[in-house]
Kinemage of the C-alpha trace (Angstrom):
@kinemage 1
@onewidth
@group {chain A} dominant
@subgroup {mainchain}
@vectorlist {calphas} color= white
{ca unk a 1} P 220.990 158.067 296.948
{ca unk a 2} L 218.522 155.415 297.973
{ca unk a 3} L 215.035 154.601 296.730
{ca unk a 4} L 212.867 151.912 297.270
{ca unk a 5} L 212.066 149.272 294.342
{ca unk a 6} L 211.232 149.564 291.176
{ca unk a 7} L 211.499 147.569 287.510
{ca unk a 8} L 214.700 149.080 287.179
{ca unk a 9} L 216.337 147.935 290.062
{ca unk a 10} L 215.886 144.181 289.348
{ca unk a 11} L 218.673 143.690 287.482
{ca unk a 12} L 220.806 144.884 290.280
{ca unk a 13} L 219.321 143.103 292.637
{ca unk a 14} L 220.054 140.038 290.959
{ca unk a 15} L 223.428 140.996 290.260
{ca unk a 16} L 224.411 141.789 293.546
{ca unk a 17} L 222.370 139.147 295.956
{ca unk a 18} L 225.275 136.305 294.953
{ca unk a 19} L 227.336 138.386 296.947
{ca unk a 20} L 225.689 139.724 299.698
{ca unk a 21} L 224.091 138.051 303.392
{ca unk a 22} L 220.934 136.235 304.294
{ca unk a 23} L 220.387 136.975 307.631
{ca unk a 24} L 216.973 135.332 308.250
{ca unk a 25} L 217.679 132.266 307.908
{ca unk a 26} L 214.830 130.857 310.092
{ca unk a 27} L 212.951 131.553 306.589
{ca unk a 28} L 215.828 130.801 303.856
{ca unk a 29} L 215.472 127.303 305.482
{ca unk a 30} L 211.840 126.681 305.531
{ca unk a 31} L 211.097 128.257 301.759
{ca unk a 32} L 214.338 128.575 300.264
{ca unk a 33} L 214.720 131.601 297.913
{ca unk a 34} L 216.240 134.388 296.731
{ca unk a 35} L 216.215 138.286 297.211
{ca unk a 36} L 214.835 139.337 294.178
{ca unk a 37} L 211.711 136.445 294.568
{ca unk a 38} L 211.376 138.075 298.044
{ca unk a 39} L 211.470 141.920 296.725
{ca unk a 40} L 208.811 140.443 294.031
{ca unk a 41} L 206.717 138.550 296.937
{ca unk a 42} L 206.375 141.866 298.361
{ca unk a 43} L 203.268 142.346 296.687
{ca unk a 44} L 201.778 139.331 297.353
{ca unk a 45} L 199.477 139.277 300.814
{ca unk a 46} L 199.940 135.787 301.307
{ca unk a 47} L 203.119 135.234 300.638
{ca unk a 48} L 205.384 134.350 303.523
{ca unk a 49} L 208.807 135.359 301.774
{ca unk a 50} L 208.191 138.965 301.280
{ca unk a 51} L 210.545 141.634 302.178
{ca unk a 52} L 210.822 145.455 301.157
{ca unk a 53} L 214.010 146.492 299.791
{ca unk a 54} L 216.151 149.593 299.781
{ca unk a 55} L 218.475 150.120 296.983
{ca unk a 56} L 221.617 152.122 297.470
{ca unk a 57} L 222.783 154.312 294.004
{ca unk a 58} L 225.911 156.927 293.923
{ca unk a 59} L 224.856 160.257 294.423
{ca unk a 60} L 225.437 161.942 291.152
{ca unk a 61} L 222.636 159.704 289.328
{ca unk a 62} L 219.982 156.997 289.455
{ca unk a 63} L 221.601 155.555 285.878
{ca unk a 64} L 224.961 154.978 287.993
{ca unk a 65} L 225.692 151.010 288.828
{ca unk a 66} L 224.127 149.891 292.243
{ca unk a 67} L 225.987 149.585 295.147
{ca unk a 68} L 223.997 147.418 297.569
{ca unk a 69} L 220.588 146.957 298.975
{ca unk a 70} L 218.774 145.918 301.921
{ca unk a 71} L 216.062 143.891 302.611
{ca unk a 72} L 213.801 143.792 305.694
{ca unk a 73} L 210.727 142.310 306.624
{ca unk a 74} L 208.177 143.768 309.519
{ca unk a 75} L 206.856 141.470 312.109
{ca unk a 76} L 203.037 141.098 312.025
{ca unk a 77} L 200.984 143.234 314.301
{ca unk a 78} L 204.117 145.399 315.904
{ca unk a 79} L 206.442 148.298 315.054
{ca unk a 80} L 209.071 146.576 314.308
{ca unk a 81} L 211.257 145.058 311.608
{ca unk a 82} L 213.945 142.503 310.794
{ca unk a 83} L 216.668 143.189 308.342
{ca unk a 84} L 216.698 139.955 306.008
{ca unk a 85} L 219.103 140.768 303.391
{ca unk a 86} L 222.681 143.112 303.208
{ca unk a 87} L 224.634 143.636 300.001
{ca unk a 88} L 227.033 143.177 299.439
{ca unk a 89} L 228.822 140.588 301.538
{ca unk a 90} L 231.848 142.418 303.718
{ca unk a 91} L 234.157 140.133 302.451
{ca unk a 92} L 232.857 141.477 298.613
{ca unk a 93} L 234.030 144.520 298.493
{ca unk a 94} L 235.992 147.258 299.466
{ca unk a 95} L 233.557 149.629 300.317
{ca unk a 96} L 231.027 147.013 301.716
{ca unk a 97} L 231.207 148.773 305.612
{ca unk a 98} L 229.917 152.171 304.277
{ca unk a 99} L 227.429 150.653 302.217
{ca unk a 100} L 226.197 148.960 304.885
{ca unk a 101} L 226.145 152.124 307.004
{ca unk a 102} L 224.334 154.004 304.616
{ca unk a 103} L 221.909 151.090 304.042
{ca unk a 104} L 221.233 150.775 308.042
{ca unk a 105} L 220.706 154.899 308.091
{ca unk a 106} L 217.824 154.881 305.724
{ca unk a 107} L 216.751 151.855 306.922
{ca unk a 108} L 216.288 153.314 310.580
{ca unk a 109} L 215.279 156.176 309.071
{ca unk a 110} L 212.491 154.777 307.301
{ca unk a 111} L 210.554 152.894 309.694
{ca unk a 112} L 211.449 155.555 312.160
{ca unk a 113} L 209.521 157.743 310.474
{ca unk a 114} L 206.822 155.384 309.823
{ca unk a 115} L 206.428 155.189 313.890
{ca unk a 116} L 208.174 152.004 314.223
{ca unk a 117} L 210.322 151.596 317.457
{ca unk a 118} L 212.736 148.427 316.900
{ca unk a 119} L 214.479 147.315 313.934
{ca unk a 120} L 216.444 143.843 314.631
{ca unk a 121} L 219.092 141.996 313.299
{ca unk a 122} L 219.617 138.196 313.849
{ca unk a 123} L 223.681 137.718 312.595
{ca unk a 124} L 225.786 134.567 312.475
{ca unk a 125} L 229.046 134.967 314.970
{ca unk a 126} L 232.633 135.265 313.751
{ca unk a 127} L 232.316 137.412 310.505
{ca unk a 128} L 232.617 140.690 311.575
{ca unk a 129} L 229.007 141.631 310.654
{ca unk a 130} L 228.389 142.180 314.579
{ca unk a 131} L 231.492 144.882 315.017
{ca unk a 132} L 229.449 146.688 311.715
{ca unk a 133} L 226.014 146.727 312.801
{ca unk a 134} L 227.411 148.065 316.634
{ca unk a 135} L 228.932 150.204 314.494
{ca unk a 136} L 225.809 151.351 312.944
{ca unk a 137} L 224.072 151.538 316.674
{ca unk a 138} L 222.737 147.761 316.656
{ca unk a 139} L 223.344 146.557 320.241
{ca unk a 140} L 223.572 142.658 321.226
{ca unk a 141} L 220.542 141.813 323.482
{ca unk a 142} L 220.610 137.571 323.354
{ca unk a 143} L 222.823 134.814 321.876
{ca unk a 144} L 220.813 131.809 320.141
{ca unk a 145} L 221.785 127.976 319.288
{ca unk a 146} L 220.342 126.655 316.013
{ca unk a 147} L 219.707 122.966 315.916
{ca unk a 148} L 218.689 120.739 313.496
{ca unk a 149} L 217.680 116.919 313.024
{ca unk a 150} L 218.276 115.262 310.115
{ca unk a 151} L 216.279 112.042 310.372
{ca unk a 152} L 212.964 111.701 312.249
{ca unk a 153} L 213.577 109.687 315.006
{ca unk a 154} L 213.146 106.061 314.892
{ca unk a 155} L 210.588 104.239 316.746
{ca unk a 156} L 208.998 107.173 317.772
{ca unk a 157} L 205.290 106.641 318.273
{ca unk a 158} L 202.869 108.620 317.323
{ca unk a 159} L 201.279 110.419 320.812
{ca unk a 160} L 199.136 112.764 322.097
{ca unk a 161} L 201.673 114.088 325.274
{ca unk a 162} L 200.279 118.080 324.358
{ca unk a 163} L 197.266 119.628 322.882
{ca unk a 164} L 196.725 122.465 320.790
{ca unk a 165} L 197.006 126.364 322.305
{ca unk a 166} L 193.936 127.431 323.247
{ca unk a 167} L 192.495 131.139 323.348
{ca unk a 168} L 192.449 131.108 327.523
{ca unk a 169} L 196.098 129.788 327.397
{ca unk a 170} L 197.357 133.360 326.385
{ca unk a 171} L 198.232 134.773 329.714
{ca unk a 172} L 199.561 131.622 330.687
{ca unk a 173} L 202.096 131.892 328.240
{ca unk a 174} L 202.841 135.409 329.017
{ca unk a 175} L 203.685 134.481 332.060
{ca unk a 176} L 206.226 131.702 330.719
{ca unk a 177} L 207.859 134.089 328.728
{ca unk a 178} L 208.143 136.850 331.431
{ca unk a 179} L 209.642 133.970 333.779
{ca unk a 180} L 211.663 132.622 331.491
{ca unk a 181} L 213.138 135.568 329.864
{ca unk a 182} L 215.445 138.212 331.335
{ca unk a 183} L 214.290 141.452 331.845
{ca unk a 184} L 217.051 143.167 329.615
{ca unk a 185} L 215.551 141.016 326.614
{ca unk a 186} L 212.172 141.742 327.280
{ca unk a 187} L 213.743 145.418 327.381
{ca unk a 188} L 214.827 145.093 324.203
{ca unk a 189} L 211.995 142.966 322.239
{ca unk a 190} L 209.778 145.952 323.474
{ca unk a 191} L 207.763 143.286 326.211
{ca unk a 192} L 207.785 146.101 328.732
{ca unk a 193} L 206.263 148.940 326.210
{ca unk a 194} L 202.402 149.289 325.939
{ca unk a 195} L 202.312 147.104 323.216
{ca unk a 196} L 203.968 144.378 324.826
{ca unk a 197} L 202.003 144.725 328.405
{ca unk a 198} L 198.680 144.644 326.362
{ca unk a 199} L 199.753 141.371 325.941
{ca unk a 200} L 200.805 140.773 322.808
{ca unk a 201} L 203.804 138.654 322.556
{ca unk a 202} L 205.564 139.723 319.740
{ca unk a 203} L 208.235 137.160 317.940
{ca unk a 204} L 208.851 134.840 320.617
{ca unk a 205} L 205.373 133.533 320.405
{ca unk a 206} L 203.544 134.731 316.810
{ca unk a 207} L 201.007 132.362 316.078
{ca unk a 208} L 200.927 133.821 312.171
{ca unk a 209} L 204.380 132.255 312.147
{ca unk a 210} L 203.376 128.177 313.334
{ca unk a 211} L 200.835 126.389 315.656
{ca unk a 212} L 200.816 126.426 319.181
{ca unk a 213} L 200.919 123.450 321.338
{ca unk a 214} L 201.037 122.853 325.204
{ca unk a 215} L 202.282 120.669 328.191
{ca unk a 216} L 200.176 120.843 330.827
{ca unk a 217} L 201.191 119.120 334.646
{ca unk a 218} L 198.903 119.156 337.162
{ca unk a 219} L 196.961 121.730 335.511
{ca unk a 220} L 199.377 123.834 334.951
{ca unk a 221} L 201.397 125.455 332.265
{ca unk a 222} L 204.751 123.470 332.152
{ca unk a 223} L 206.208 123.921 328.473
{ca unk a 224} L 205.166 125.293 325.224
{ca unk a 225} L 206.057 124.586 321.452
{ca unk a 226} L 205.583 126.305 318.505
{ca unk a 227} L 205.688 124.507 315.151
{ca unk a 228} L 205.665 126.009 311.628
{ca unk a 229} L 205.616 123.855 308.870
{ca unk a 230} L 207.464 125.373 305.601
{ca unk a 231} L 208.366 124.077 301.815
{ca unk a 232} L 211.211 122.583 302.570
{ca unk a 233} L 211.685 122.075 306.605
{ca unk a 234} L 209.939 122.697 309.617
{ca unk a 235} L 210.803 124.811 312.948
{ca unk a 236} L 210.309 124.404 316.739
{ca unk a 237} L 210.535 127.163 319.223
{ca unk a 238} L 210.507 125.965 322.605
{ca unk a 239} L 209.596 127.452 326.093
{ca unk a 240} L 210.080 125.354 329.572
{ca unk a 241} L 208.939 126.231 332.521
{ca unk a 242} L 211.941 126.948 334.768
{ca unk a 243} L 210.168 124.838 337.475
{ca unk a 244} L 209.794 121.872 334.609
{ca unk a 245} L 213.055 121.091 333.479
{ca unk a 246} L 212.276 117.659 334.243
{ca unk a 247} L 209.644 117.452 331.474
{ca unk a 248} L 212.256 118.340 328.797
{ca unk a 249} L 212.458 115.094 327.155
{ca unk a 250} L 208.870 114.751 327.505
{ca unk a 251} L 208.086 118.429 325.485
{ca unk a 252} L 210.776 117.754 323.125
{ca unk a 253} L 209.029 113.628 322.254
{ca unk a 254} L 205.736 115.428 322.228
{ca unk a 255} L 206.188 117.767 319.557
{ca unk a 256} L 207.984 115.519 317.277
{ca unk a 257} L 205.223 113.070 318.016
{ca unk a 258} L 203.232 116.028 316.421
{ca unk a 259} L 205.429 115.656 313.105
{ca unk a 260} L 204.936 111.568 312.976
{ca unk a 261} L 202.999 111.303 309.694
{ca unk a 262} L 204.286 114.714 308.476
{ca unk a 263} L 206.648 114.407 304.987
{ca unk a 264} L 209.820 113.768 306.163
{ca unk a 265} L 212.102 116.807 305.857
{ca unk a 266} L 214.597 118.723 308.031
{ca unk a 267} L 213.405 119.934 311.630
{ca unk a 268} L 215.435 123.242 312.979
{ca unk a 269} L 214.983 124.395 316.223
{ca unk a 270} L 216.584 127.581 318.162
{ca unk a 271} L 216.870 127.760 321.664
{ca unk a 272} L 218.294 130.555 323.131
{ca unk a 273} L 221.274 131.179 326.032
{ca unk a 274} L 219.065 131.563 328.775
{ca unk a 275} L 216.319 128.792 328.177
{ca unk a 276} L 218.061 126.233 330.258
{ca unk a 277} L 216.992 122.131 329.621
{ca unk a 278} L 215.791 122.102 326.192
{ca unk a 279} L 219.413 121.562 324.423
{ca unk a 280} L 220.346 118.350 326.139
{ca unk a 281} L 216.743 117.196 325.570
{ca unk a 282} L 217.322 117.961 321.438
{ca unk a 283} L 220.575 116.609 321.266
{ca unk a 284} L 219.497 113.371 323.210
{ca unk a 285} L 217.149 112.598 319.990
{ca unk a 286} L 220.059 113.460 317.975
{ca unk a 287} L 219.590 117.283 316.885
{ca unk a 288} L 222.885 118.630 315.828
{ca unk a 289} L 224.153 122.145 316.157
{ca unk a 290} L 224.253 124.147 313.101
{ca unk a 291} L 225.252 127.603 314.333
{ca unk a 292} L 225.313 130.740 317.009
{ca unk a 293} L 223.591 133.552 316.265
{ca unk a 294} L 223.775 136.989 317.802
{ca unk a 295} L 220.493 138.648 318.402
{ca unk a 296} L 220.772 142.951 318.236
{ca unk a 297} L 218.212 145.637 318.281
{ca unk a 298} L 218.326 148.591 317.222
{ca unk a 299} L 215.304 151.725 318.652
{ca unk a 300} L 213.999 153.989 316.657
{ca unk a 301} L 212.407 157.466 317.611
{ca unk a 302} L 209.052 157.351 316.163
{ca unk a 303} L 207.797 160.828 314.796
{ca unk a 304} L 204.934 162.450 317.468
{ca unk a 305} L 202.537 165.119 316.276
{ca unk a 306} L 203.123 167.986 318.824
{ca unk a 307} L 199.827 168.696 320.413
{ca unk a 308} L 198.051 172.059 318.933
{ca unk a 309} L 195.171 173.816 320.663
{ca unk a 310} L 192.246 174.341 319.112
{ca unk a 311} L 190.723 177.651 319.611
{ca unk a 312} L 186.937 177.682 320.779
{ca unk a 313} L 184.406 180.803 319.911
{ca unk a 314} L 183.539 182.689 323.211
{ca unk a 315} L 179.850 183.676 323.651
{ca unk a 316} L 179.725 187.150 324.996
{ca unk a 317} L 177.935 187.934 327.342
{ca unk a 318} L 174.937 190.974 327.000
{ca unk a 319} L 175.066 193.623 329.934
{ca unk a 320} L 171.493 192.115 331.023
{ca unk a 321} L 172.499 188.461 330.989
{ca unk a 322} L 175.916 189.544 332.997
{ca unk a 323} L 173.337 191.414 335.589
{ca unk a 324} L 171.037 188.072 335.767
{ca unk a 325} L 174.538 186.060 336.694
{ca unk a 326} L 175.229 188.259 339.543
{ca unk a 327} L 171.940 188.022 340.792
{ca unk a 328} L 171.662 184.642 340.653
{ca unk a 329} L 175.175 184.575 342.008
{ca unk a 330} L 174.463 186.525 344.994
């Protein structure tokens, strides 16, 4: 059976997360950590590691040896979630696949009936983790590059090539993501559902997770970065204006710019298949690729209160105020 965490579980979880899969790694890179410091985080508001987790027991009793767990983490303002965390590993054990199918069930389950409408998976290629979670009803929406850089750049001056995001620039950058992105993604990432046209927009551009900064040409919108700053790294997400591939190098120069008198650690970045001109720009200041990830969703149906009708008292009518209506009527 499954439950969700308790005092009793931590000794499982610690037994079985050297054997299972980090899956966000976007995290895992800039506050490195472990499951069960996640599960504890959970209770802690302010704590950017945090992560629910679902414990998987045999079905005869709770006393029985674990046989996995799952963690997953809900994005901010939005009905979804992101699975962080599967054990154990496939490669770990025999009977990893139907854990992991169980696992995904309740998961789905879960925030299903919670009225969330998306639960995603970010996966590294070439394990077999993808042909499981397609399995398991996951379907592939986007592939993304990670890249990372090492060594800040040298003799790169400090400069002031963009400026912070404003409030007014919102619908700006809307409109960079819906020209930018293809409408099957923004399909998937739930852009096209009422949340998404209110517009909110979602992961690609959550401001809890980094600051905003802007390239403006000619008054106008021509490229966006996002930079969080983490314990141990920090992490650019990109967007170029299709019509502004020609400002690559310059978007790319300005953000690190933004990083000059920052402590020096490593700076990832993930660009994805369809955001043409930013790659050759990172790997022109010597970003190197770390890996491919496979991007899969998986939608939920969220539990809706069937309408009931409320019954209304009825004032009847006396004889004399019925002949008084047909007078007046008349």
């Amino acid at each position: 059976m499954t439950r969700w965490l308790s005092l009793g579980d931590w000794i499982a979880i610690q037994r079985l997360q050297q054997r299972g899969v980090q899956l966000d790694f976007e995290r895992a890179v800039l506050w490195p950590h472990t499951p069960l410091q996640a599960a504890l985080a959970m209770h802690m508001p302010l704590s950017p590691i945090g992560a629910e987790t679902l414990v998987l027991y045999p079905p005869a009793t709770l006393r029985a040896r674990a046989l996995g767990f799952l963690q997953m983490r809900a994005r901010r303002g939005r009905p979804e979630v992101d699975v962080t965390f599967l054990a154990p590993a496939l490669d770990a054990d025999t009977d990893a696949v139907a854990i992991w199918y169980r696992l995904l069930a309740e998961c789905v389950h879960v925030i299903g009936a919670r009225g969330g409408q998306r639960v995603f998976a970010q996966i590294p290629l070439g394990n077999g983790i993808e042909d499981v979670l397609r399995q398991a009803g996951f379907n592939a929406y986007a592939r993304e590059e990670i890249f990372c850089l090492c060594r800040f750049p040298s003799g790169l001056a400090k400069t002031h090539l963009l400026r912070r995001q404003r409030a007014h620039d919102g619908w700006n950058l809307l409109r960079l993501y819906t020209e930018v992105t293809p409408r099957t993604v923004q399909l998937a990432e739930g852009m096209l559902s009422p949340e998404g046209q209110g517009g909110k927009l979602g992961d690609w551009w959550d401001q809890t997770r980094g600051a905003g900064y802007v390239l403006e040409k000619d008054g106008e919108l021509a490229g966006a970065v996002r930079i969080q700053r983490g314990r141990a790294a920090y992490w650019m997400r990109f967007g170029l204006h299709p019509q502004a591939r020609d400002a690559a190098e310059e978007l790319v120069h300005g953000a690190l710019a933004l990083l000059w008198a920052a402590p020096p650690r490593p700076i990832y970045c993930s660009v994805r298949e369809y955001e043409s001109g930013i790659t050759s720009a990172l790997q022109a200041l010597g970003f190197e690729h770390q890996q491919t990830r496979c991007l899969l969703v998986k939608h939920t149906t969220a539990r809706v209160k069937p309408a009931v009708p409320k019954l209304l008292p009825a004032l009847e009518q006396s004889p004399q105020a019925a002949h008084i209506s047909s007078r007046m009527v008349g």
